[in-house]
N, C-alpha and C positions, 0 to 999 in steps of 0.2 A: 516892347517885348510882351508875350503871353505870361502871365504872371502863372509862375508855377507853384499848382496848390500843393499843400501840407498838411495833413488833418491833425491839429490839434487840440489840445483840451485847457479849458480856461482854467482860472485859479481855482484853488482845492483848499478847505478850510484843517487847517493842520494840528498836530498835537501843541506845536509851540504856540501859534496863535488863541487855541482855549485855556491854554492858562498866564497868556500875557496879558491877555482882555480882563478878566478877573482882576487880578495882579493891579492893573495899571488903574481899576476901576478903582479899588481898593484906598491905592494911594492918593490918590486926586482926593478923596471923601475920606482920609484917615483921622480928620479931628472929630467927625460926624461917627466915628467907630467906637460904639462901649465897651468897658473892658479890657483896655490894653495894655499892654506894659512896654518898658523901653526895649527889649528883648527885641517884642514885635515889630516895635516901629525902625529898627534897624534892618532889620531883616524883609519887611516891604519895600523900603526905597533901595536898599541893592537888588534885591530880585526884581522890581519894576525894572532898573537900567540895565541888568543882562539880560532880561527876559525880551524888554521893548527893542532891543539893538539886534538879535536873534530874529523875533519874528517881523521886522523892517526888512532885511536883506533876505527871510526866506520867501517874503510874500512876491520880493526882487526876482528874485532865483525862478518861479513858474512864468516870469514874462514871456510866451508865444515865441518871439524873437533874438533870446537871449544866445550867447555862442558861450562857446568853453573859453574865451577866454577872458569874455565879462565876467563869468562867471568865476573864474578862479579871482579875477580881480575884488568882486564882490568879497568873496569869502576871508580874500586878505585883508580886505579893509576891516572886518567881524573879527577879525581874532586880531587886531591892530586896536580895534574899539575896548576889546573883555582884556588886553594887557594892559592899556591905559585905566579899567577900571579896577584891576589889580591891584595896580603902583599906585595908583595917585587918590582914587575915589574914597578907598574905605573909608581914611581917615578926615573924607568932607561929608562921608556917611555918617560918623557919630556925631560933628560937627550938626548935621542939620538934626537927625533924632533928636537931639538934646536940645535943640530950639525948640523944635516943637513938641517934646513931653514938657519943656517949660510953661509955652502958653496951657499945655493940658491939665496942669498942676499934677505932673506925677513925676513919681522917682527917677531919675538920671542912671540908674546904677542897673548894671544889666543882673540878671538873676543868677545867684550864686549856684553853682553847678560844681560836679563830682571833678577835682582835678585830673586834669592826665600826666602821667610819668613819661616823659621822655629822655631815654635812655642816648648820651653824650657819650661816645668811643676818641678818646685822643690816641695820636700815635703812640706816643710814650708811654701811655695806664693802659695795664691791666684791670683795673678795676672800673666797674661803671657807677659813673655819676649822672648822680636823678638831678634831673632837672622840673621842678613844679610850678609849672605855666599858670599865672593870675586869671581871673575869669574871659577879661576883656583879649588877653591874648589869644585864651581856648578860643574863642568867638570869632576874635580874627583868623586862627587859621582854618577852622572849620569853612570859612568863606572861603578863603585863600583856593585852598583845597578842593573845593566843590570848582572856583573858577579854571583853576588846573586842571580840571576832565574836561570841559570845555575848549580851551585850548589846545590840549591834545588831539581832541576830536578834530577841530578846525585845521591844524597842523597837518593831518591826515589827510584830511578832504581834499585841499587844499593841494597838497602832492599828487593825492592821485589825480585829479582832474588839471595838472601841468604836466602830469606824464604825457595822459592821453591827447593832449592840446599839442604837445611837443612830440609825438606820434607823426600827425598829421601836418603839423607847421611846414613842411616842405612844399602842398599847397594854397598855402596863404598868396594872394596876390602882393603881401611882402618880398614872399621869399622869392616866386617867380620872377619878380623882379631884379633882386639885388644877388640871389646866387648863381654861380656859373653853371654852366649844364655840368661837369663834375660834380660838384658837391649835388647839387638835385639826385643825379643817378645814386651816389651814395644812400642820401639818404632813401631812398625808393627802395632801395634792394635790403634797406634794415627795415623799410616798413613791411615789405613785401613777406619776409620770412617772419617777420611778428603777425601777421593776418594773412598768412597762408592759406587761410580754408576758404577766405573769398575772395582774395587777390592773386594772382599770376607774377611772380616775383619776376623773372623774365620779360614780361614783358609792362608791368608797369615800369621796369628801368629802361627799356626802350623807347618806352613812346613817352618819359615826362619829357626829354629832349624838343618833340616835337613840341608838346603841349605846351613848353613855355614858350616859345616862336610865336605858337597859333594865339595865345593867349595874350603877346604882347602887341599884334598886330587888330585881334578885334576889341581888346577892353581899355578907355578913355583914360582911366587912374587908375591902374595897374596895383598901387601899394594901397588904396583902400576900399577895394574892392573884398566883400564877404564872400564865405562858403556859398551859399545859398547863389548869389548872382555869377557867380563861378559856373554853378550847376545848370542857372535857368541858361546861362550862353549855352552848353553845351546843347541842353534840348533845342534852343533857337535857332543853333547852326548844323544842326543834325551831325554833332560829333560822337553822339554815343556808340558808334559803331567803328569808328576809330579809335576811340580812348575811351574802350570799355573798363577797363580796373581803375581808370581815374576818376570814372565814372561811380561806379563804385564806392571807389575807396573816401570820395565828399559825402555820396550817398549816407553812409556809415556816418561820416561823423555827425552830418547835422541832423542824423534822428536822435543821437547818442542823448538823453535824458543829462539835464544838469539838477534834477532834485527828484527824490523819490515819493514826492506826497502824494500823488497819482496811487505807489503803490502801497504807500501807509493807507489809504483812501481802502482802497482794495481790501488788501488784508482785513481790514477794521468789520468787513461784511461776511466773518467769518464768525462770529459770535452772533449773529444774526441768521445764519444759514443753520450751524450744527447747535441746537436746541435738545434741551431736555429729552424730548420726543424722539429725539433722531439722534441718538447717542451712539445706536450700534451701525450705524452709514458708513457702508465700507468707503474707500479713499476714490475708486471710480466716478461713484456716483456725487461723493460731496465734492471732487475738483470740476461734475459736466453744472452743477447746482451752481456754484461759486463765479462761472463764466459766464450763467445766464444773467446772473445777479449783478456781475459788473461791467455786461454788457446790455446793459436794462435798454438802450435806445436802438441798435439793432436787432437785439430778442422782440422788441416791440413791434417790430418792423413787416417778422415771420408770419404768413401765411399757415397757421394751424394747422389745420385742417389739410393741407399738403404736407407737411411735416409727418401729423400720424397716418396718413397714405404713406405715403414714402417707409416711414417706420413698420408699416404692417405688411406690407411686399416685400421686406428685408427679413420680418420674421418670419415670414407664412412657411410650415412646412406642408409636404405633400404626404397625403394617409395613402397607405398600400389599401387596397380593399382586395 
């Protein structure tokens, strides 16, 4: 088969990987560090282990060839990793701090800090009972807590990218296999009315019928067969003119972005673009600025000099004399 290209973009250096690199620099050389107190040195090796398990699986997440449903897998494993460092780590985090503020010859005892009031509601009382949390407990939940945003995030992502996955799973070379034409057509006609503006509900529930047929007679392993060699059969057997909305509707999925660093990338050339100088740059011209900027390899590309041709026969007016 004609290998069907794809233009994509290689890895992209991210906000989590510049302060994991730090981070992780940090801890490797923390007896080599002056100055420190056990405070700190607890607060490095848990930030190293969330920070390094985060930017491991995002640097995963830009791989070229990755599908939505590695992808969700990935992300389960990341918030499977930041719950086991929940439950289990802290308390092998003070464990290690305290070795080694040992060899440092320094205090064990974290820095005494402003209690917090946490207010205890029983069913039975009316009245509130304060409860006043020891230093080392403030310190754990502040971790706790900060891990909790984390996992919610992940929790999130995590769904939405098995929505979208589970969208589309009717053509997975699993399903084409193992579902009946029934349940296929079913599912077509929920996808068909969820992406109505580029699918034909109609008739993607007509023709999956066909397509698993035609699908199970040209492709070898049917259940692990990807998106992608789904699509290139279709180009190689010149079906897209038969199973246009199937066509489509794979189309979609395998350009669907599984990590946004690309447009953290982007956006970040926005403090770069709107400067001091160029404060009053109404929104036209700093959104035509911001696509030459992040389009630096084909802005490079352009013919100048044809361009302000082009640009000045678009403006020319004609003078009455």
């Amino acid at each position: 088969m004609d290998t069907l290209k794809i233009s994509l973009k290689g890895h992209s250096d991210t906000r989590w990987a510049s302060k994991a690199q730090p981070v992780k620099a940090t801890n490797s050389q923390i007896k080599e560090v002056f100055k420190i107190n056990f405070d700190f040195l607890c607060l490095v090796n848990i930030r190293n282990q969330i920070l390094s398990s985060i930017d491991r699986v995002n640097q995963a997440l830009q791989n070229k060839s990755l599908s939505m449903e590695k992808a969700s897998n990935l992300l389960l494993g990341l918030k499977n990793a930041l719950q086991e460092i929940r439950d289990t780590t802290m308390k092998d985090n003070f464990t290690n701090a305290t070795k080694v503020a040992k060899e440092l010859q320094i205090s064990t005892t974290l820095k005494e800090s402003k209690r917090k009031k946490r207010k205890r509601l029983e069913l039975y009382e009316t009245d509130v009972d304060v409860i006043n949390t020891s230093t080392e407990q403030n310190f754990r939940m502040t971790i706790i807590d900060s891990i909790d945003i984390f996992l919610t995030q992940m929790t999130w992502r995590y769904e939405k990218i098995m929505e979208i996955s589970n969208d589309f799973e009717f053509l997975s070379g699993h399903s084409l296999t193992n579902m009946n034409s029934h349940d296929l057509q079913k599912a077509a006609a929920d996808h068909g009315l969820k992406y109505n503006e580029d699918i034909n509900t109609a008739e993607i529930v007509e023709d999956i019928k066909d397509f698993k047929h035609a699908a199970l007679s040209i492709l070898p392993s049917n259940e692990s067969v990807t998106f992608l060699y789904l699509l290139q059969m279709i180009h190689d057997y010149k079906l897209k003119e038969s199973y246009p909305n199937i066509e489509i509707a794979i189309r979609i999925f395998i350009s669907m972005p599984v990590t946004t660093a690309p447009s953290e990338k982007s956006f970040s050339k926005l403090k770069l673009i709107k400067t001091y100088l160029r404060s009053t740059m109404a929104q036209e011209r700093l959104s035509s600025m911001a696509i030459l900027s992040i389009e630096t390899e084909i802005a490079s590309k352009l013919d100048y000099k044809e361009v302000i041709d082009k640009f000045a026969d678009t403006k020319a007016r004609k003078i009455s004399l």
